[in-house]
Residue, then its C-alpha position, 0 to 999 in steps of 0.5 A: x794190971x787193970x782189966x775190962x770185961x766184955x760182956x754178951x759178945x756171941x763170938x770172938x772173931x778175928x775183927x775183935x783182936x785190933x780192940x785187945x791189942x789196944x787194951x793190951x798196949x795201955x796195959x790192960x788184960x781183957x776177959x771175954x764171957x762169950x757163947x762161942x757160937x761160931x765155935x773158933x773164939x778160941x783160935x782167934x785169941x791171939x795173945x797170953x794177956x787176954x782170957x776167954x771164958x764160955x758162959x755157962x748156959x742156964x740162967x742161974x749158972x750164968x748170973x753166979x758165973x758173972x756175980x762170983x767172977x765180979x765179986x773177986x775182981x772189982x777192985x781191979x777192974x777198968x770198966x765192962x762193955x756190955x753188947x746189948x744184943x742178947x736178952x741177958x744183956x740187962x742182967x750185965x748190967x744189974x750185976x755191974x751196978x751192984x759192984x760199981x763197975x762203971x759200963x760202956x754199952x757197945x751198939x753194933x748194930x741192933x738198932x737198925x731192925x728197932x722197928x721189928x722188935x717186939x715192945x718186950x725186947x725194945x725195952x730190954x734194949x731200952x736198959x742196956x742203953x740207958x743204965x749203962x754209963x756210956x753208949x759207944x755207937x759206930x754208925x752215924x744213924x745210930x746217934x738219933x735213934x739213941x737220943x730218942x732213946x734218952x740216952x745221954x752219954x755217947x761216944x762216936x768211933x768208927x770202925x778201923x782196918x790195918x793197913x795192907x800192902x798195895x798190890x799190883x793191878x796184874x794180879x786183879x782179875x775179879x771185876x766187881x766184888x760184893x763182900x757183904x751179907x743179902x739182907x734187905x738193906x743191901x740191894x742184891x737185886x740192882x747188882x745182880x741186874x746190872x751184871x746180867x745188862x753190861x756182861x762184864x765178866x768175872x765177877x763174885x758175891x761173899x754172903x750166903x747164909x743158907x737162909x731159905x727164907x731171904x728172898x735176896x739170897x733165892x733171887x742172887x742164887x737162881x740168877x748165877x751164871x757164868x758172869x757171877x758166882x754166888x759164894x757163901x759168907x767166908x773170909x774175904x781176904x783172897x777175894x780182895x787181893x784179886x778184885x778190882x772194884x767194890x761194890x756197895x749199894x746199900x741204905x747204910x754204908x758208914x763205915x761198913x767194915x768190908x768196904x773199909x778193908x776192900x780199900x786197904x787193899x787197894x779195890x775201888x769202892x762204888x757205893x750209894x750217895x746216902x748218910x755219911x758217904x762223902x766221909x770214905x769216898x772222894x768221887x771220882x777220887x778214890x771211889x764212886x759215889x752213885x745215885x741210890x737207885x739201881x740205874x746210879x749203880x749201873x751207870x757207876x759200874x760202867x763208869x768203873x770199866x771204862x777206866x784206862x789202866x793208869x786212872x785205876x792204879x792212881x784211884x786204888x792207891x788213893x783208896x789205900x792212901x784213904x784209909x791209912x790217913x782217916x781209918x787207920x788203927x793207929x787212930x781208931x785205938x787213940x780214939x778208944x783209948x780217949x773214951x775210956x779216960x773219958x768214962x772216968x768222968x761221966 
């Protein structure tokens, strides 16, 4: 059985498991070299064909870990996909030349702080791309950034959700749901704001870090009232059971995978009008799409309030309907799939 390495992942997560049972299905088995620093990757490998291993910690140990594992399995490894996030991630990619194991670079977002980055970690960057032989991107953003790079071979999938079985609007009793981390890109403080003028009641935010230092997180928290509860980053899936609306008002919003597992669900979206939002939302179909400034968004969720019962259950089953015809995994791992049959040939 062939197999495929994914190398520099920090954790395995639940959100992981759609890929490796795709890779299982076209009669693969995956082996993941992870630092497990949530510490529950191995609780969230579900399945015998799959192997997780904990990368050693030192330096040395790592490169004979990795080198010796290789040495052993070349011949029957598929492919590698390296996560270039990690200041090891350039020695993956070393180690897969040696033995001739063609790479796939899996950018997942490291892109988005590039402006931030020291000129060392840029061109530690700069060699995952650029040497691996194909770079997987999910974000439309991305492709630019990438190009201007110098890398050549890419591949565009999105993210993907399961399908979810529609749940009845008696159930729903949050108004507006925020599933996302407080990071500046996000705009905390126009839906913290919008809350405090219209008073709609109920309503909850996913995504406390402890940061001390995030000043989106300081403002959310201190402005916690009856109206809003502030809740640490946790699964968010008993939330979006109840919730009726999703809000998004962010500089990136394509495909935010809490958005697109908010719809599965049923839950309204509201997100900003940016790059890539008329791709998820038909307005005033199955979700709104707002002016990206904190009036638009203001003026969306009272939109969203003013909705009759029967306009909110004809636009949550359009949003399921959404995803299960453009961002199901049954598409996503077709997608997949082509890429690596793709990766013989580049």
């Amino acid at each position: 059985m062939e197999k495929v390495l994914i190398l520099g992942i920090d954790n395995l997560s639940k959100k992981n498991i759609t890929q490796l049972n795709c890779l299982n299905k076209s009669k693969r088995e995956v082996y993941i070299f992870t630092n497990d620093s949530l510490k529950n990757s191995h609780s969230n490998l579900n399945s015998k064909e799959n192997k997780l291993i904990i990368l050693e910690k030192t330096f040395i140990l790592r490169i004979k870990q990795i080198y010796n594992f290789l040495k052993k399995n070349k011949q029957s490894i598929c492919h590698a996909e390296v996560y270039p996030g990690g200041r090891f991630s350039p020695i993956y990619i070393l180690l897969c030349k040696m033995f001739k194991i063609r790479i796939i670079a899996v950018e997942r977002g490291d892109l988005l702080y590039w402006k931030e980055y020291s000129k060392f970690y840029k061109y530690l960057l700069t060699i995952v791309y650029r040497y691996s032989d194909l770079v997987w991107f999910r974000e439309l953003y991305m492709k630019k950034q990438l190009e201007d790079i110098g890398v050549k071979n890419l591949c565009f999938i999105h993210n993907c959700v399961p399908n979810k079985k529609d749940i009845m609007l008696e159930d729903k009793n949050i108004n507006f749901l925020w599933v996302n981390r407080f990071i500046k890109e996000r705009k905390v403080k126009w839906f913290v704001d919008s809350i405090k003028i219209l008073k709609p009641e109920n309503n909850v935010m996913l995504g406390v870090m402890n940061n001390k230092n995030n000043d989106n997180e300081t403002y959310a928290l201190i402005n916690e009232n009856k109206n809003l509860k502030i809740l640490k980053f946790q699964n968010p899936l008993s939330y979006f059971v109840k919730a009726k609306f999703f809000v998004l008002p962010s500089d990136i919003v394509f495909a935010n995978n809490s958005l697109l597992e908010a719809m599965s669900f049923g839950v309204v979206p509201l997100i900003s009008n940016v790059e890539g939002s008329k791709l998820i939302v038909d307005d005033g179909i199955d979700g709104f799409i707002f002016e990206h400034t904190k009036d638009g968004l203001k003026n969306a969720m009272e939109k969203a309030l003013k909705l009759s019962e029967e306009e909110y259950i004809i636009m949550s089953d359009n949003a399921i309907k959404k995803v299960k015809e453009n961002f199901s995994y049954e598409i996503w791992c077709e997608k997949y799939l082509n890429m690596i049959e793709e990766l013989k040939n580049v």
